[in-house]
C-alpha positions in Angstrom: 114.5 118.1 125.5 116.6 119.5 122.7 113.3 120.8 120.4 111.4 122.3 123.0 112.9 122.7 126.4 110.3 124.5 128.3 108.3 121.6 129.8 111.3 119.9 131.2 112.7 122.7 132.5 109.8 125.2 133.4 107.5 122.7 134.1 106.0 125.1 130.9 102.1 123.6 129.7 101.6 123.1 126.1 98.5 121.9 124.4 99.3 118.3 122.6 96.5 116.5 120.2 96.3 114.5 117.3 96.3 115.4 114.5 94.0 113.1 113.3 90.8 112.4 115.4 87.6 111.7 115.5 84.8 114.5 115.9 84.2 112.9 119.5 87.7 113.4 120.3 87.6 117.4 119.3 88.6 119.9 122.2 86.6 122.8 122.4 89.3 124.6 124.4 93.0 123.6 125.0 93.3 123.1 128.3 95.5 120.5 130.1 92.7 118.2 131.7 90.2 118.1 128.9 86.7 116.5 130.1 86.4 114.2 127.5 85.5 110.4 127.4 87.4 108.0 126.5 90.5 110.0 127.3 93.7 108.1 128.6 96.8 109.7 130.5 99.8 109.6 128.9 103.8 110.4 129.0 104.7 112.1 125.5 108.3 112.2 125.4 110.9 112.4 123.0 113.9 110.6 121.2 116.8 111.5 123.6 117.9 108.8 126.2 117.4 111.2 129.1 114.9 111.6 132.2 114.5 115.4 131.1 113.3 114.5 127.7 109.4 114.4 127.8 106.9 117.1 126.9 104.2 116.3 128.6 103.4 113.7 132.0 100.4 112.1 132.8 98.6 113.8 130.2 94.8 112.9 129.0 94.6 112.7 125.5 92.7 110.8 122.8 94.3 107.0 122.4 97.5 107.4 119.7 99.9 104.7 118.4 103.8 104.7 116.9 103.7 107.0 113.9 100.5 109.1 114.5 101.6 112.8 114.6 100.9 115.2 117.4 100.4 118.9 117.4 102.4 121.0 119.8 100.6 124.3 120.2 102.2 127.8 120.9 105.4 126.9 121.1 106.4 130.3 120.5 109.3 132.5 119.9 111.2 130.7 122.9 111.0 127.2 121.6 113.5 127.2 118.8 115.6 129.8 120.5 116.4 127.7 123.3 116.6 124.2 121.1 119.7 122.8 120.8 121.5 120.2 118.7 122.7 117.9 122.5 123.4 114.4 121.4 123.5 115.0 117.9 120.4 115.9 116.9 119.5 118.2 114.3 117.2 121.0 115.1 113.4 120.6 114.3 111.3 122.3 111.1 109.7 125.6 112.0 106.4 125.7 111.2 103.6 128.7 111.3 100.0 128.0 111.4 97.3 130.6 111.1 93.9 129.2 110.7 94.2 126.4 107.8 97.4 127.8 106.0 101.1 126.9 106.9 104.5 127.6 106.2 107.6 126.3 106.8 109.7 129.3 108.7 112.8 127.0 108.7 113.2 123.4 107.4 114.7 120.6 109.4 118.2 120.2 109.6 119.7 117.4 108.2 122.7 115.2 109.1 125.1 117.1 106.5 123.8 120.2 108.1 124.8 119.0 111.3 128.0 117.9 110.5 129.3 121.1 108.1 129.4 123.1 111.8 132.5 120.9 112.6 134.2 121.4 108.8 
């Protein structure tokens, strides 16, 4: 809700996947009802204590557990733009991905960095 605001309020689609998965478990397209099996529907949502704070409902997706890392895909220009730091929460990395390289476009913020606004 405060990293990428779109779905919430936009009912906006973005493509979510593991990062790490199995060949079987490979999308040939990213499309939001993959015909895949094995697939189970999902709610990825986020830290914030809030019924706005999810980025995807009801999603198929490849089984995950607590601590496996998903990709977000085109979040674009408009994600960061309209993040914000609501409840106290420092703004997300930035990171650009073309083909196998990335860079970091802007690290997270940290506490201190949250903080120095109010000095």
């Amino acid at each position: 809700m405060n990293a990428l605001l779109r779905p919430s309020h936009y009912d906006a689609f973005h493509f979510i996947w593991p990062t790490d998965t199995p060949a079987s478990f490979i999308p040939t397209r990213r499309e939001e009802n993959p015909e895949m099996t094995g697939l189970v529907n999902v709610d990825v949502v986020g830290p914030l204590c809030e019924t706005g704070d999810y980025l995807a409902l009801d999603r198929a997706m490849p089984p995950v557990a607590r601590g496996d890392l998903l990709a977000i895909f085109t979040a674009g220009a408009y994600g960061m733009s309209m993040a914000s730091r609501y409840n106290s929460s420092p703004l997300p990395a930035e990171v650009l991905v073309d083909g196998m390289e990335f860079t970091t476009v802007r690290r997270r913020e940290t506490y201190e960095d949250l903080v120095a606004h109010e000095r």
